[in-house]
ZAKOLLO-346908 format. One record per atom (N, C-alpha, C): z, y, x negated. Coordinates in pm, whole numbers, plus 50000, padded with zeros to 5 digits. Atoms other than C-alpha are relative to their C-alpha. Layout:
N
ZYX
...
***
This chain:
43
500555010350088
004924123041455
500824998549871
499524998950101
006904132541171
501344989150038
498535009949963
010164111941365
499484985949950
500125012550010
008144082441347
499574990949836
500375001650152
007304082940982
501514994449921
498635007150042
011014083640911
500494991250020
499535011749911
011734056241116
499504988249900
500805011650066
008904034640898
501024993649873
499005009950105
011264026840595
501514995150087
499335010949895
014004014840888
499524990650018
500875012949928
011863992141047
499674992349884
500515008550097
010823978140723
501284993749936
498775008650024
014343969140602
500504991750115
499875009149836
015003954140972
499194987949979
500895009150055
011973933940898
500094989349917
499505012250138
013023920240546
501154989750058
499105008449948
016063911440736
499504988350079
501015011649921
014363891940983
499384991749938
500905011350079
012383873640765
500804993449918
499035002850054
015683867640574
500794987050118
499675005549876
017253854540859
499814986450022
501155011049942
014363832240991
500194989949899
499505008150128
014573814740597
500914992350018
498595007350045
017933807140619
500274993350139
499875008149865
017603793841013
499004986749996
501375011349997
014473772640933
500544986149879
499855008350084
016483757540592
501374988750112
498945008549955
019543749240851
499444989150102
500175005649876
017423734941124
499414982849901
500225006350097
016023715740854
501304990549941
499165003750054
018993700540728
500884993550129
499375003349877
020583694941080
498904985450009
501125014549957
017173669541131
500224987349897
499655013450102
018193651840814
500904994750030
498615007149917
021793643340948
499884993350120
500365006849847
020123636341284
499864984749961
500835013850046
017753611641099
500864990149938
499595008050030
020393596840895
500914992950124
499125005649891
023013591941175
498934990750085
501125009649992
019723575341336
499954986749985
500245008250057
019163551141114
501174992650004
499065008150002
022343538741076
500694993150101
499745009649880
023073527041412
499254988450041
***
């Protein structure tokens, strides 16, 4: 039990990452739909 205790502040920086990550995939997907939309429009 004691292994898995140590493990807990790993998993929690893994985590931040991930949620880091996700942020910066959700602002691009985001930004990809605006270029969609304009290219869109302009045809």
């Amino acid at each position: 039990m004691q292994f898995v205790g140590l493990l807990a502040p790993i998993a929690f920086v893994f985590a931040l990452s991930a949620l880091t990550q996700v942020g910066a995939l959700k602002k691009e997907v985001e930004d990809l739909r605006r270029q969609i939309k304009q290219l869109s429009t302009t045809q």
